[in-house]
C-alpha positions in Angstrom: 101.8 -64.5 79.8 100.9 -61.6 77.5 97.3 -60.0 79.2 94.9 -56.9 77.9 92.0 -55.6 80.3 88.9 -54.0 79.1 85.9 -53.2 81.1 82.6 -52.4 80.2 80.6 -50.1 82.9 82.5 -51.6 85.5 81.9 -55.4 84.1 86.1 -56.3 83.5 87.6 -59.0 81.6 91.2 -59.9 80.6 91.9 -61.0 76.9 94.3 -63.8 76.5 95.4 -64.1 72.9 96.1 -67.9 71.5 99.1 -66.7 69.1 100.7 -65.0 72.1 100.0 -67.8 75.2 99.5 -70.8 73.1 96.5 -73.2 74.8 94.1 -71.8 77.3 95.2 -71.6 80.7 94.5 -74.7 83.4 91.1 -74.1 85.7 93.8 -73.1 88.8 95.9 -70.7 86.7 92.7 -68.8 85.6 91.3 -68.7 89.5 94.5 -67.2 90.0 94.8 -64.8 87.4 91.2 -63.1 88.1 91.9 -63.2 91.6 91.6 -59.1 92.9 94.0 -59.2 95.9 96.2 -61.8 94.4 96.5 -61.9 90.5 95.6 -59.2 87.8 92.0 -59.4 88.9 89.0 -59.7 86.7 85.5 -60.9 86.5 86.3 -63.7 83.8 89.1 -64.8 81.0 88.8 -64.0 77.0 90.3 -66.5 75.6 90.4 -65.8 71.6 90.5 -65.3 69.2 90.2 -69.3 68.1 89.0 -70.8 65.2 85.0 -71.5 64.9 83.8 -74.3 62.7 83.6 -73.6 59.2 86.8 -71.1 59.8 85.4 -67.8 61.2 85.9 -66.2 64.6 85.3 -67.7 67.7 85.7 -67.2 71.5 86.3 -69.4 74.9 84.5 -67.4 77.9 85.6 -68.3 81.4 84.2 -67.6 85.0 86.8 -66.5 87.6 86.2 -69.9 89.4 87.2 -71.5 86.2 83.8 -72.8 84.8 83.3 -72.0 81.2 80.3 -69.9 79.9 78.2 -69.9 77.3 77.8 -66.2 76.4 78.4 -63.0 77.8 77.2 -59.5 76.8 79.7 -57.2 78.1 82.4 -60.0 77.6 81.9 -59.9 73.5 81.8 -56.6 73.4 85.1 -56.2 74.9 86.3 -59.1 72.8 85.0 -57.1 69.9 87.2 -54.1 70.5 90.2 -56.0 71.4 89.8 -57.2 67.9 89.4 -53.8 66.1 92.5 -52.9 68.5 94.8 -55.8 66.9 93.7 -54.7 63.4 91.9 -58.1 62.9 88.4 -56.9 62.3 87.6 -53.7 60.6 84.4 -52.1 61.1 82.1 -53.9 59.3 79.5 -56.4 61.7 81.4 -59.5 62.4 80.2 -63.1 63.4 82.0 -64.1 66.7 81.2 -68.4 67.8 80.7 -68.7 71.5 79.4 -71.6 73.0 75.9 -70.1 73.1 75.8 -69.9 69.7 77.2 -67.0 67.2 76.8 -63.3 67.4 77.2 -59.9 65.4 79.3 -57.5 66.8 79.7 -54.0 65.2 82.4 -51.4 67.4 81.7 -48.0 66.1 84.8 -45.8 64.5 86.8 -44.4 67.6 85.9 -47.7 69.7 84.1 -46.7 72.8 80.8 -48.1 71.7 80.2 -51.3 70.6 76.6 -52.7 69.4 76.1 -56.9 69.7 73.3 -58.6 68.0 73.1 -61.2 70.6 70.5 -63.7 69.1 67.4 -65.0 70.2 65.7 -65.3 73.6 63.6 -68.3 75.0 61.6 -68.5 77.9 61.2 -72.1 77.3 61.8 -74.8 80.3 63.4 -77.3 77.9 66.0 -74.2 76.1 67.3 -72.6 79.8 67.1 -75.4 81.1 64.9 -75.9 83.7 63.3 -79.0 85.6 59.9 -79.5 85.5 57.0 -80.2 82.7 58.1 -78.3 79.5 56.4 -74.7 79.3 57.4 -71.1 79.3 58.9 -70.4 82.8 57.1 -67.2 83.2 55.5 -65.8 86.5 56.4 -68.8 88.6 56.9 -68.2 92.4 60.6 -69.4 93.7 60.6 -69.8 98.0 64.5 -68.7 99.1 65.3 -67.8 102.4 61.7 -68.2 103.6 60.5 -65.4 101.0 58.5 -65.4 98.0 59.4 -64.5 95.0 58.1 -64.3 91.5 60.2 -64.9 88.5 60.6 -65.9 85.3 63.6 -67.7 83.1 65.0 -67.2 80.0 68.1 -68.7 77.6 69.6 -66.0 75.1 72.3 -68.7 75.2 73.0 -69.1 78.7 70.7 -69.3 81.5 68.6 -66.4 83.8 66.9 -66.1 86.0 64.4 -63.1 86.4 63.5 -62.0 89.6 60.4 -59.9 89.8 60.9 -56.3 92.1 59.4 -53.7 93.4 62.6 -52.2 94.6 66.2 -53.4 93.9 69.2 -53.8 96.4 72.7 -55.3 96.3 71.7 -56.8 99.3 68.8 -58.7 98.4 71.6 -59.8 95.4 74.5 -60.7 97.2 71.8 -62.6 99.8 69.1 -64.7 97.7 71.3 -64.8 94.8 73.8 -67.5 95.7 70.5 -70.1 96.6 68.9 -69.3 93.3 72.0 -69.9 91.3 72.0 -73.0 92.6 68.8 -73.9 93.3 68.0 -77.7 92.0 65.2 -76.7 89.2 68.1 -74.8 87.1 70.1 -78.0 86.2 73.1 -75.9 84.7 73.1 -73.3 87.9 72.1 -69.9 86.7 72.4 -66.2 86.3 70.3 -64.2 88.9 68.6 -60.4 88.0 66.5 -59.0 90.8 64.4 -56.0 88.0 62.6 -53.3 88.9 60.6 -51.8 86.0 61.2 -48.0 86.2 58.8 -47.2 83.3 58.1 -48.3 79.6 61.9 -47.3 78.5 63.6 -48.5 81.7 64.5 -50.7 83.9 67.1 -51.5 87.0 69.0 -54.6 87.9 70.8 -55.8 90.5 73.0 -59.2 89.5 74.0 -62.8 90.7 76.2 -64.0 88.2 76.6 -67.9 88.0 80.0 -68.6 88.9 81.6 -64.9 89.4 78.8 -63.5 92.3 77.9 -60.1 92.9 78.7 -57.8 89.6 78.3 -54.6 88.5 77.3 -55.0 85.4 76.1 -58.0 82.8 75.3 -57.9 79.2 73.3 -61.0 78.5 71.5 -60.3 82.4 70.6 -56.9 80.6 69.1 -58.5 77.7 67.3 -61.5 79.7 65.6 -59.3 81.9 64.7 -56.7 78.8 62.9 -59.4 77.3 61.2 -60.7 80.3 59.7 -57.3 81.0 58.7 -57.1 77.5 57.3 -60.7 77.3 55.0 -59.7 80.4 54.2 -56.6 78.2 55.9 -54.2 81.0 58.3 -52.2 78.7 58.7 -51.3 74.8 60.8 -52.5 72.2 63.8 -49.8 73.3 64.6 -50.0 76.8 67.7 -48.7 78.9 68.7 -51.3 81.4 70.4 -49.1 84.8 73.4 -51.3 87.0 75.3 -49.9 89.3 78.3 -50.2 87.1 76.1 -47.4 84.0 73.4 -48.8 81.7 72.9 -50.5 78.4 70.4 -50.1 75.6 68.5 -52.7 74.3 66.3 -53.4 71.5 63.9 -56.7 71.5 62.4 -57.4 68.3 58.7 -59.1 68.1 60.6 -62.5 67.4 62.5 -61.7 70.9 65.7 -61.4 68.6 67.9 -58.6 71.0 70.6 -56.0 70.2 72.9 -54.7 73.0 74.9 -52.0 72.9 77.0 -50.1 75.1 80.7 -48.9 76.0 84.2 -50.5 76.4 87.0 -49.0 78.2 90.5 -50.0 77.7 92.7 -50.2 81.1 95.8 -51.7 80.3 98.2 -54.5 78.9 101.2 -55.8 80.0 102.5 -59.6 81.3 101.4 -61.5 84.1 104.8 -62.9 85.9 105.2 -66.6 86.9 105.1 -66.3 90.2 101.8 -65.2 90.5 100.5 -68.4 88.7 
């Protein structure tokens, strides 16, 4: 089984190519392949490119526990480069399907940067989804672990969670993040970014990611949590989001309409033996 591996500030994925596997690997084989101590290791499967409807580009996104995803920010840019890399795209913007609707990615001419026009953001109950009357799910108090916390929820495809912060840790991620993913208002589970607003240009998050856990990095959790602070009027239209794995820039238009963009790193390519799977 033919493999690449990208990352994108520390956020990794490995590309499997249809023309050179054939149909996308069973839920146990892809456990096993993102495994770190066991299999190539990875925080979720690129499985493209595919066919979209009407005959463009599309992509399958997969979780290292197997679940599918809707989108994923860092994940399309890589899938983006690995594109330019097989000669399939050139540089002109190109329209990638995911399952969270299409994008525009654009990789600029030596490859390390890649910008993604990642469509529009909701903060509507009935779009993320969440459980409830419908309304915008902003400023609501969460209880986890006996603590209060504020947050808000948004959809730029997939769902978020916005944890309000005066200070950010990879503890309080790794500890509240697990009962919020699953907590019974989000329906569909859901991301998790604890934010600290730094100033009007920047921001920091920490990240729960539905169905991979404590990451370093998160494209769409970038651009959810952009938006929120911009939808409580707490940042600009240009903001720089800091992770622990390096930071993004985004851009959140007045229709809440976001472009991403940021680096991709090539690590290596090779084939994944049977015996591992």
């Amino acid at each position: 089984m033919r493999f690449t591996k990208y990352h994108a500030i520390g956020n990794d994925y490995i590309v499997l190519d249809p023309a050179d596997i054939g149909d996308v690997p069973a839920t146990d084989r892809i456990v096993a392949i993102c495994r770190r101590n066991f299999g190539v290791g990875s925080d979720g499967i690129l499985f493209g490119p595919t066919k979209a409807p009407g005959g463009g580009i599309g992509v399958r996104i997969f979780n290292p526990d197997g679940s599918e995803a809707e989108k994923s920010g860092n994940g399309l840019r890589i899938f983006a480069r690995y594109l330019r890399d097989r000669g399939i795209i050139g540089p002109s913007p190109t329209t990638v399907s995911t399952l969270g609707g299409d994008v525009v990615a654009a990789v600029d001419d030596d490859g390390a940067s890649v910008t993604v026009e990642m469509g529009t953001v909701s903060f509507h109950s009935e779009d993320i989804p969440v459980t409830g009357p419908p309304r915008a799910v902003l400023n609501e108090t969460i209880t986890v672990l006996g603590r209060d916390l504020r947050f808000c929820a948004a959809t730029i495809g997939n769902p978020h969670c916005v944890v309000l912060c005066d200070e950010v840790s990879p503890e309080d991620a790794r500890t509240l993040g697990p009962p919020l993913e699953t907590d019974p208002r989000f329906p569909n589970r859901t991301n998790v970014q604890f934010m600290q607003v730094i100033d009007r240009s920047a921001l920091r998050i920490e990240i729960w990611e539905r169905g991979a856990g404590y990451t370093l990095a998160s494209g769409s959790s970038s651009c959810a949590a952009a938006a929120v602070a911009r939808k409580l009027d707490l940042c600009d239209r240009a903001v720089t989001v800091h992770m622990p794995g390096g930071r993004l820039s985004i851009e959140i238009d007045d229709a809440f309409s976001v472009s991403m963009t940021g680096p991709v790193t090539k690590v290596c390519e090779g084939e994944i033996d049977r015996e591992v799977l």
